[in-house]
C-alpha positions in Angstrom: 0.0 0.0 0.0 1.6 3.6 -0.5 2.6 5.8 2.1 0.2 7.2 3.6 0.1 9.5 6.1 -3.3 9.5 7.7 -6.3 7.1 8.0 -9.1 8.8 6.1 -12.8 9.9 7.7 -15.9 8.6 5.5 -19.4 9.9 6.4 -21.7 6.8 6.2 -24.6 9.0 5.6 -23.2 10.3 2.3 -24.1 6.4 0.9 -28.0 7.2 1.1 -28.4 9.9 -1.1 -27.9 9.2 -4.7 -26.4 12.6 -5.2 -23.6 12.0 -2.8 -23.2 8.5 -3.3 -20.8 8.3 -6.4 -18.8 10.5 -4.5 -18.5 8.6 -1.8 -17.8 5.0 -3.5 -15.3 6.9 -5.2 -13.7 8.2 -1.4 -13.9 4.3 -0.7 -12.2 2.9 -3.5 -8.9 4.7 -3.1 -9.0 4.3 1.0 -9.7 0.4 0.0 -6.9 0.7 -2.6 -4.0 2.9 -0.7 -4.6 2.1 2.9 -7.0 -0.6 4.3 -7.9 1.0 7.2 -10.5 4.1 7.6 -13.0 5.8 10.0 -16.6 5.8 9.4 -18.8 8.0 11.1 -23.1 8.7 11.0 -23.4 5.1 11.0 -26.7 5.2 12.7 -25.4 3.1 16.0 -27.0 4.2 19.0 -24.9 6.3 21.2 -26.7 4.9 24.4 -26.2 1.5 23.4 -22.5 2.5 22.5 -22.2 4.1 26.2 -23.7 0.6 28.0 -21.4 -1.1 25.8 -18.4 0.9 27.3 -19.3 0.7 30.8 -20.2 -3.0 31.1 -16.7 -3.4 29.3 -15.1 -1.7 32.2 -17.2 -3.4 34.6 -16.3 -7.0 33.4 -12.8 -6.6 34.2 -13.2 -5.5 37.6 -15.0 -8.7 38.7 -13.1 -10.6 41.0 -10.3 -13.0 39.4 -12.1 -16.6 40.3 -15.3 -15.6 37.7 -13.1 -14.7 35.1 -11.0 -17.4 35.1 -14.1 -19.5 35.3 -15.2 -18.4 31.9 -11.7 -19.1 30.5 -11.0 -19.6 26.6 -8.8 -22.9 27.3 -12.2 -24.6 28.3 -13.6 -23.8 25.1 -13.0 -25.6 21.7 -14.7 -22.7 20.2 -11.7 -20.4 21.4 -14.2 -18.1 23.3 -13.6 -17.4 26.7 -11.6 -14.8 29.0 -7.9 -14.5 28.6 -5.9 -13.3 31.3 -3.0 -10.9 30.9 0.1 -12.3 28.3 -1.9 -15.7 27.4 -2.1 -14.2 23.8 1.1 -14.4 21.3 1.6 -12.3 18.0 4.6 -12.2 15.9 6.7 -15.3 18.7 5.5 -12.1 21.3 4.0 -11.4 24.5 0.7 -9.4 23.9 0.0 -7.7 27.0 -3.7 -7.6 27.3 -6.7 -9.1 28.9 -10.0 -10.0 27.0 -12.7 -11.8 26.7 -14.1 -13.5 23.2 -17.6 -13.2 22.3 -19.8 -14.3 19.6 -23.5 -14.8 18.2 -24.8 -17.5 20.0 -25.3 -20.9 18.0 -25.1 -24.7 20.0 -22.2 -26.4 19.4 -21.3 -28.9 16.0 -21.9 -32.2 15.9 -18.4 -34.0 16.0 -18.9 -35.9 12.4 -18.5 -32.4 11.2 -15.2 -31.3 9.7 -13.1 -30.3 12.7 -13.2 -26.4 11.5 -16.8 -25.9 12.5 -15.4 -26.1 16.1 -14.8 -22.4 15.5 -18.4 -22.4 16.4 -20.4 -23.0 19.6 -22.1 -21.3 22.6 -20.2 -18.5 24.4 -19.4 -18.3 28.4 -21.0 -15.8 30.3 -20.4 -14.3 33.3 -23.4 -14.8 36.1 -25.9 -12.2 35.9 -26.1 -11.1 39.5 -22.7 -10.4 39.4 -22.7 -7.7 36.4 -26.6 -7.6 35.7 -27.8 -6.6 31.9 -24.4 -7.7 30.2 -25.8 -10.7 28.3 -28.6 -8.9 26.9 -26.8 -5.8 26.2 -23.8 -7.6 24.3 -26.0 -9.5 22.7 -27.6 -6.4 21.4 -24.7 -5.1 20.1 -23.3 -7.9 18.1 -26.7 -8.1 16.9 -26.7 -4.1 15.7 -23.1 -4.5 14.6 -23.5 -7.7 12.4 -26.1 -4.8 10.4 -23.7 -2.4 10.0 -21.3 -4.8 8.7 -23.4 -6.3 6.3 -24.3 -3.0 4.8 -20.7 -1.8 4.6 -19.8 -4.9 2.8 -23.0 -4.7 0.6 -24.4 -8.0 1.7 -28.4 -6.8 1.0 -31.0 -8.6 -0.8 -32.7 -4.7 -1.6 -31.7 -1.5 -1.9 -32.9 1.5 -0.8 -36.4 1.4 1.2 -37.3 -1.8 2.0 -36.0 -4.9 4.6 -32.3 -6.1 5.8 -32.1 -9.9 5.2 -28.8 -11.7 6.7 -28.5 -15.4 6.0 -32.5 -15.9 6.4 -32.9 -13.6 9.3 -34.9 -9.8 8.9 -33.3 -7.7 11.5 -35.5 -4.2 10.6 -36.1 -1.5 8.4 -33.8 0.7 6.4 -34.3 3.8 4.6 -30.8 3.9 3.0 -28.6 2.3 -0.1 -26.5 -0.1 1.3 -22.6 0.9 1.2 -20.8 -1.0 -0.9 -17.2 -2.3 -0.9 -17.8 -4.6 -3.8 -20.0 -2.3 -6.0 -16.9 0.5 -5.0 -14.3 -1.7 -6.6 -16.6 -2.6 -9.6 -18.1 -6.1 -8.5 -21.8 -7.1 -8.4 -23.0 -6.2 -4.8 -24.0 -9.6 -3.9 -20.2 -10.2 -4.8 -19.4 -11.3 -1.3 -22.6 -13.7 -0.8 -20.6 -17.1 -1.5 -18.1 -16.3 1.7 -21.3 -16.8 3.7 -23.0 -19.6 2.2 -22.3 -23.0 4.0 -21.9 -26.7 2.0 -24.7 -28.2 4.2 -26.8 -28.7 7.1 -25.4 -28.4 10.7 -26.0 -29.0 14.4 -24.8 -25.4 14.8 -27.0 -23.7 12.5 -26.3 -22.0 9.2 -26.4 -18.4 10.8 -23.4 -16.3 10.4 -21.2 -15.9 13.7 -19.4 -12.7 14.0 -17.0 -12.4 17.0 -16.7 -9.9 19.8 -13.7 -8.8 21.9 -13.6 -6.8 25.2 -10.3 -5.6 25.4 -8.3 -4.2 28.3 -4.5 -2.5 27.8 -3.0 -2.0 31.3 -0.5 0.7 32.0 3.3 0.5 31.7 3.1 1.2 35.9 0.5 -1.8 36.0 2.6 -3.5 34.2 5.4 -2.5 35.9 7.9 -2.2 33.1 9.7 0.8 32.6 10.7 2.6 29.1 8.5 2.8 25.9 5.0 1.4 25.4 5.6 -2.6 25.8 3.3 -4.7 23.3 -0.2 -4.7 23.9 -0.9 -6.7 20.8 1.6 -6.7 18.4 2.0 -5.9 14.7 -0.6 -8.0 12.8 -3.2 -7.9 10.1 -7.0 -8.8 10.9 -8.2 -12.2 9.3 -11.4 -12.6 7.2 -13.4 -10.0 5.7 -13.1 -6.7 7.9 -13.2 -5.6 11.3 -15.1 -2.8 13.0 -13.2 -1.2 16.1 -14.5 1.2 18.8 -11.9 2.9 20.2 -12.3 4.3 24.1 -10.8 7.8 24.7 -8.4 9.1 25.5 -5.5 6.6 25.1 -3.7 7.2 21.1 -1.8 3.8 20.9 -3.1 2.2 17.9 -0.8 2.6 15.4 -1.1 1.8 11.2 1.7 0.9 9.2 2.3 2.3 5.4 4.5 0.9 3.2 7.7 3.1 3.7 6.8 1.2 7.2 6.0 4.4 8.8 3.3 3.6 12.0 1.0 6.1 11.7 -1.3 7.1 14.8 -4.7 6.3 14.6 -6.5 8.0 17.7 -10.1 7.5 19.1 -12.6 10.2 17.2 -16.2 10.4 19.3 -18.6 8.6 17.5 -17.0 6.7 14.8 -15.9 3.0 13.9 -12.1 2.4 12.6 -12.8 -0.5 9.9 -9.5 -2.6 9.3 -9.9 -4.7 5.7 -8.7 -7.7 6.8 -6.9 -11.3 4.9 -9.3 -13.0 3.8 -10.7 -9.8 1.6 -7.5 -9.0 0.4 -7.0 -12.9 -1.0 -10.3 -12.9 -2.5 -9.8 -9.9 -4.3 -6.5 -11.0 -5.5 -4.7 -8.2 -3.7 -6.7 -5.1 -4.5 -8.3 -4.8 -1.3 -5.4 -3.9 1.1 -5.2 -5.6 4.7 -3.0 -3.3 6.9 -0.3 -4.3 9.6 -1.5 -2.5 12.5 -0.4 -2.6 16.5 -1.0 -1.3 19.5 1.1 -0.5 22.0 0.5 -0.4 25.8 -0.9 3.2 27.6 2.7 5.2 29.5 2.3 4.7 33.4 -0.1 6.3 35.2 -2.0 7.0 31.7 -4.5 4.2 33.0 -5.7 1.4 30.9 -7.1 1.2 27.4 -10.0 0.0 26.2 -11.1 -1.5 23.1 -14.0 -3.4 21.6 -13.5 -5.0 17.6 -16.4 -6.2 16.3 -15.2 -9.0 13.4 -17.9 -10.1 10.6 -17.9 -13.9 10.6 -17.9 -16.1 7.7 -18.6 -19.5 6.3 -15.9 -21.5 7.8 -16.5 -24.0 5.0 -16.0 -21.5 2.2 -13.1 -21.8 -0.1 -10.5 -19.6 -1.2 -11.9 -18.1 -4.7 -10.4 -15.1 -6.4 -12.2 -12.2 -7.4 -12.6 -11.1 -11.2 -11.7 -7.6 -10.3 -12.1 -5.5 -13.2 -8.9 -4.8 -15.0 -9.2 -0.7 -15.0 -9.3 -1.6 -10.6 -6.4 -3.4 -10.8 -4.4 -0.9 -13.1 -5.4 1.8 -10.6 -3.8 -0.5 -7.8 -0.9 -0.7 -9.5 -0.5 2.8 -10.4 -1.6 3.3 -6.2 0.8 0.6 -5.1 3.6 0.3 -7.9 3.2 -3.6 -7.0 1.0 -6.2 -5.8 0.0 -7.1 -2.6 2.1 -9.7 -0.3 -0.5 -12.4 0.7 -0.2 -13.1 4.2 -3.1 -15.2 4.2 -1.9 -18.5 3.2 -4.0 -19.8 0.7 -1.4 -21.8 -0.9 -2.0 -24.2 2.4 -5.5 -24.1 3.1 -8.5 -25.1 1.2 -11.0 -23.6 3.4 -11.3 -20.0 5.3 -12.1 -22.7 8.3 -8.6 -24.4 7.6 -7.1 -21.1 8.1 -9.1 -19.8 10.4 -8.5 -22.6 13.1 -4.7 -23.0 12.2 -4.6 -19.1 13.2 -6.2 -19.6 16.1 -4.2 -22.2 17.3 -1.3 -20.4 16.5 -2.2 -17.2 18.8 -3.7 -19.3 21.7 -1.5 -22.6 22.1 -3.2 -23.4 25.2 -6.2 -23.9 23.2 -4.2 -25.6 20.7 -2.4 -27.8 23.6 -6.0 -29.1 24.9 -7.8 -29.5 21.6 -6.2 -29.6 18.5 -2.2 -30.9 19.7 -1.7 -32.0 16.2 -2.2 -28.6 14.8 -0.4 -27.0 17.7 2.7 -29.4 16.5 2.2 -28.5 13.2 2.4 -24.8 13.4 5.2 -25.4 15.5 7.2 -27.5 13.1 6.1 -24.4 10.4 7.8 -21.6 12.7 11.0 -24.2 12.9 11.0 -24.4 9.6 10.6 -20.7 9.0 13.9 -19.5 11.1 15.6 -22.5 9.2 15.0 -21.1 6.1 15.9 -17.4 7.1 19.0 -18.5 9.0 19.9 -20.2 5.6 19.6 -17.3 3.7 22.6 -15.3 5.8 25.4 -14.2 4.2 29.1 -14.2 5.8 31.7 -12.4 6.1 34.9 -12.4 5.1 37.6 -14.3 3.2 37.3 -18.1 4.9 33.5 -17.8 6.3 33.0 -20.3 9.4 29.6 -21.0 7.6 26.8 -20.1 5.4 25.3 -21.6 1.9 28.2 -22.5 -0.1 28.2 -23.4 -3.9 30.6 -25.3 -6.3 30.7 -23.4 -9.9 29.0 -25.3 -12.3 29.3 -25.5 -15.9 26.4 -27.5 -18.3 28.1 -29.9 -20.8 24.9 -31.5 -22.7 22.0 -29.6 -24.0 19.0 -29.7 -21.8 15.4 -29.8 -22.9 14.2 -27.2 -20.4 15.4 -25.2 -17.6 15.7 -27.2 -14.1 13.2 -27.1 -12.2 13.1 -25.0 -9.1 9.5 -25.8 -7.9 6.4 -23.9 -8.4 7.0 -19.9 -8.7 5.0 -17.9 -6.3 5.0 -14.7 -8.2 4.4 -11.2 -6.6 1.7 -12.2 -4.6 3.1 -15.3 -3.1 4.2 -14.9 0.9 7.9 -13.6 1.8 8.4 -17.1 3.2 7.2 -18.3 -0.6 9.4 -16.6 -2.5 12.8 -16.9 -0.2 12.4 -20.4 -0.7 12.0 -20.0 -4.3 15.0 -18.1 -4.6 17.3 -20.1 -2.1 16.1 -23.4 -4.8 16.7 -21.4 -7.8 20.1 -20.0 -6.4 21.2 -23.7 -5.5 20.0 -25.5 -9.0 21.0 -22.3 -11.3 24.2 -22.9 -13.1 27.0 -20.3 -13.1 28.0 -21.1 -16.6 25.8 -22.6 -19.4 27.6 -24.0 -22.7 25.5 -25.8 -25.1 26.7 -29.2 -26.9 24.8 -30.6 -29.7 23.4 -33.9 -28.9 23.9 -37.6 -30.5 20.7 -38.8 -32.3 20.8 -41.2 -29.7 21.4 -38.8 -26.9 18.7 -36.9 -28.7 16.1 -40.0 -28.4 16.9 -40.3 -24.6 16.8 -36.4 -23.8 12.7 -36.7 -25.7 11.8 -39.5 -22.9 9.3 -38.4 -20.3 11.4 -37.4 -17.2 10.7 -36.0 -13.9 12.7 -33.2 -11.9 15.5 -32.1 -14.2 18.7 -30.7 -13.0 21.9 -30.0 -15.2 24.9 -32.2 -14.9 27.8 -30.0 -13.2 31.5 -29.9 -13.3 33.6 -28.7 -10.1 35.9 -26.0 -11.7 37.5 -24.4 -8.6 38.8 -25.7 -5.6 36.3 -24.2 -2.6 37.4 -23.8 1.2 34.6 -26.0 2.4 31.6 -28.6 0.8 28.0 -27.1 0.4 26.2 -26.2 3.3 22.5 -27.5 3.3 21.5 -26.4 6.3 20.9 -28.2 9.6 20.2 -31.9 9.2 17.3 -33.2 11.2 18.3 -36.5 11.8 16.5 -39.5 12.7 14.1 -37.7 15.0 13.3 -34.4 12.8 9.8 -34.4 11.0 8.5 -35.5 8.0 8.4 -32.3 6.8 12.0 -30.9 7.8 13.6 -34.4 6.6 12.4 -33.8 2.9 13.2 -30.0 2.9 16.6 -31.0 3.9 17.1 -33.7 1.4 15.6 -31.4 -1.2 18.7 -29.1 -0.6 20.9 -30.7 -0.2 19.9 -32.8 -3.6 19.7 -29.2 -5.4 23.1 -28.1 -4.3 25.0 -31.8 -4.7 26.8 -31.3 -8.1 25.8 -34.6 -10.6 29.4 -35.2 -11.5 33.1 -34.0 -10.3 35.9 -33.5 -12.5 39.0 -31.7 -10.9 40.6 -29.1 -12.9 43.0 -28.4 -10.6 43.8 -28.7 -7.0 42.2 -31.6 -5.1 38.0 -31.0 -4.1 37.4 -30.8 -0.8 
């Protein structure tokens, strides 16, 4: 995304009035396009129900200690729940924040569902007597919320006067033109309608379930650490479609990041919603909608806590990952907006389903969760992370004239004619991941010779070079003496995984020259 410099203001209002609204689609398209993140305001959100919202935020985390840990998440497969302070990780970090998850309410799965749908269940509430009217009045919320949502991202079966149907339900009357992400960056507006639709019946209903955090930043003198602001979550990018966050004043510690990797301050404006595009919108429209790294940092001492309540709009767990056909003038403007595409965060490379992702993520953030539930996951994400710092440690480059390590290669020269370049593996392009494409390069580096001189084959070298083959790799000659013998990074050994044994072998086989001749000196 460019460099922006400030998270835009649009008036909600403007979208009812066919006068104002081209205008205003127009104001959408390039916040969705340069910066992901933006402030609506006259969304139509009742300021006393905003206000109730607030206080019985507040008031949950002053109940005493034993009821919150009562309704906490590691009892719930569902990953909702109170978390106490530093049970949440982002980025291999401490976050340093209590909260509670909440949702629309819907039983639990049966357990012949795919394991996915575990993402949805019944929430834990605290007793009534002991903060009286929260139930009813968070269930109010999410209720007005999931409205507002659905109209932002244009998910209406009527425009203008008429009724608000989401996924079967009528919530109420509307005298307004839905706003429009879709219809702002030229797509039907029932573009998004598939991302909510599940593949069949189950025991948990085929309502949408948005989520609901309370969230509550403590202090640097509450958290008794001294220096700058200490990680209250740290830098991240929402997951799904988009996220709708009220802010509580006064505290200005949530922080945007542009692409010169500038944080920009984004501080709490009285009666508006800060709307973060997240992942799962940005893969879906191939990049064009921008998800932005955002963080928060924890309130100076004696500033007291923060506050903060997101509102995120659920999906069908048991869609699949579908691109877009984003008009080609939208995507020229990105381009022009960006000067590239998108990194994809959102790994849709490994997942087939948003509920694949969804639950992996999840797992990820809360591994005691993970631990209890789903400890094949947990070991799986943590065999990814191994894998991850492998790959970057791999990638270092020493100093000096005799390096005490790093990737090492043997010049190579080609001394038949091949029928194709080798193969490195499949290129992610500019969308893929960071992690994608240093892998790509790291093969490509190690197969790539330095030197290629073509030799006309035999007819029956010919006649053996047109037989079907699998991976290719040229044949290489040894033309230097080198200090030391390639380095393919640490080997596993017996124990290692599955997955680490055949990335080591795959190095190493990439880098292992097919055939040594010694020019001069002895190979070492």
């Amino acid at each position: 995304m460019s460099s922006f410099t400030e998270v835009p203001i649009l008036d909600l209002s403007l979208a009812s009035d066919p006068a104002t609204k081209p205008a205003f689609l127009e104001d959408l398209k390039r916040a969705l396009l340069e910066v992901g993140f933006l402030y609506i305001k006259n969304t139509g959100v009742d300021p006393e129900l905003v206000a109730d919202v607030v206080r019985l935020t507040k008031a949950f985390f002053e109940l005493p200690l034993e009821e919150k840990l009562r309704l906490e998440m590691k009892n719930s497969p569902h990953f909702l729940g109170y978390s106490r302070l530093g049970n949440e990780i982002t980025k291999h970090a401490t976050d340093y924040r209590e909260q509670i998850d909440l949702a629309t309410e819907l039983p639990a799965p049966s357990v012949d569902e795919p394991r996915y749908r575990r993402l949805r269940g019944p929430n834990q509430w605290p007793q009534e007597d002991l903060i009286p009217g929260f139930r009813e009045t968070i269930t109010k919320y999410i209720e007005r919320m999931t409205v507002l949502s659905t109209e932002f991202t244009s998910l209406v079966c009527a425009f203008g006067h008429g009724c608000i149907w989401v996924r079967g339900a009528r919530w109420g009357e509307a005298d307004f033109v839905g706003v429009q992400i879709a219809e702002a960056i030229g797509l039907p507006p029932a573009a998004f309608e598939k991302f909510f639709e599940g593949i069949g019946e189950s025991a948990s209903g085929t309502k949408r379930q948005d989520k609901l955090k309370l969230v509550k930043y403590p202090d640097m003198g509450e958290l008794k650490q001294e220096g700058e602001g200490a990680q209250g979550v740290g830098p991240h990018k929402d997951s799904m479609l988009s996220s709708y966050l009220l802010q509580v004043p006064p505290h200005k510690t949530l922080q945007v990041q542009n692409s010169a990797g500038t944080w920009i301050s984004c501080p709490p404006i009285d009666g508006t919603f800060i709307v973060a595009m997240g992942q799962g919108l940005e893969a879906i429209t191939g990049g064009v909608v921008a998800s932005t790294t955002h963080r928060v940092l924890s309130p100076a001492a004696g500033e007291g806590p923060r506050y903060s309540i997101p509102f995120f709009q659920g999906v069908s767990y048991d869609a699949k990952f579908e691109s877009m056909d984003v008009p080609e003038e939208v995507r020229k403007l990105k381009k022009e907006v960006i000067g590239n595409d998108v990194e994809m965060t959102f790994r849709k490379d490994m997942f087939e389903r948003l509920g694949d992702a969804t639950l992996t993520n999840r797992v990820k953030s809360h591994t005691d969760v993970g631990e209890k539930y789903y400890p094949d996951i947990l070991e799986r994400v943590k065999a990814m992370q191994i894998a991850e710092s492998e790959s970057k440690s791999d990638l270092a480059v020493p100093d000096g004239d005799k390096p005490q390590g790093g990737r090492r290669r043997a010049p190579s020269i080609v001394i038949d004619k091949v029928d194709s370049l080798p193969s490195y593996g499949e290129d992610p392009g500019p969308n893929g991941s960071l992690q994608r494409k240093e892998a790509y390069a790291m093969r490509k580096m190690d197969a790539e010779p330095d030197e290629v001189r073509v030799q006309s084959p035999s007819p029956e070298q010919q006649q053996e070079e047109d037989k079907p083959k699998g991976r290719r790799r040229a044949p290489t000659i040894v033309l230097e003496k080198i200090d030391a013998a390639p380095s393919y990074g640490e080997d596993p050994g017996e124990d290692g995984s599955i997955e680490r044994k055949q990335a080591f072998e795959k190095r190493k086989m990439d880098a292992t020259p097919d055939e040594i001749r010694v020019i001069r000196d002895s190979y070492i």
